[in-house]
N, C-alpha and C positions, 0 to 999 in steps of 0.2 A: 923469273930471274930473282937473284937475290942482290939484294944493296943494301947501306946501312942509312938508317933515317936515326937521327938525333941520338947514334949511337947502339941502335936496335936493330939487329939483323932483322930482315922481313923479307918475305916473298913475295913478287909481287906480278900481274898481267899487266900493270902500265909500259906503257914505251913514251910515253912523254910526262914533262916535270906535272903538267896541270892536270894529266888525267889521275897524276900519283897521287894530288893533291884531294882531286874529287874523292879516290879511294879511302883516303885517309877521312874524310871527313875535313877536312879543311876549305873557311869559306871565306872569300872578302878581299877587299884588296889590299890589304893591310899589313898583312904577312912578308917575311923576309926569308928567301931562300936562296939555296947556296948549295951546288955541287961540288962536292970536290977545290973545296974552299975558294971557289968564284962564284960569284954574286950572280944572280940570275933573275934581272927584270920581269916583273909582272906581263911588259910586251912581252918578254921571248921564251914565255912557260910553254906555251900551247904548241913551242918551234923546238925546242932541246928536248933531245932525245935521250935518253936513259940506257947504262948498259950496266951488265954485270959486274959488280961490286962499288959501285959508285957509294959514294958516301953524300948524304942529302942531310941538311940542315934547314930545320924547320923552324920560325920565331916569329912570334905575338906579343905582342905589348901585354903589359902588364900594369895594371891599375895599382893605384897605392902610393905611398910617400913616405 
């Protein structure tokens, strides 16, 4: 399916937000995510399902000052 991650069309075999994450290479808990501009808990990644053209927002702290 395809969806937009941080603005980046991509294809993808996930159907869930945290398997999208494992794909991606993304680890930790730390991370801030967001479909379709609602906020999506750490609990309910492994539970929200993913569908064609979702828009995903992905976000890491940033070290610095």
């Amino acid at each position: 399916m395809k969806i937009s991650v941080n603005g980046e069309i991509i294809e993808t075999k996930a159907t869930y937000l945290n398997l999208l994450l494992d794909e991606l290479g993304y680890e930790g808990n730390w991370l801030a995510t967001a479909v379709n501009s609602e906020v999506v808990s750490l609990d309910e990644r492994s539970q929200f399902v993913l569908h064609e053209g979702d828009r995903i927002e992905i976000l890491s702290p940033m070290q610095g000052g």
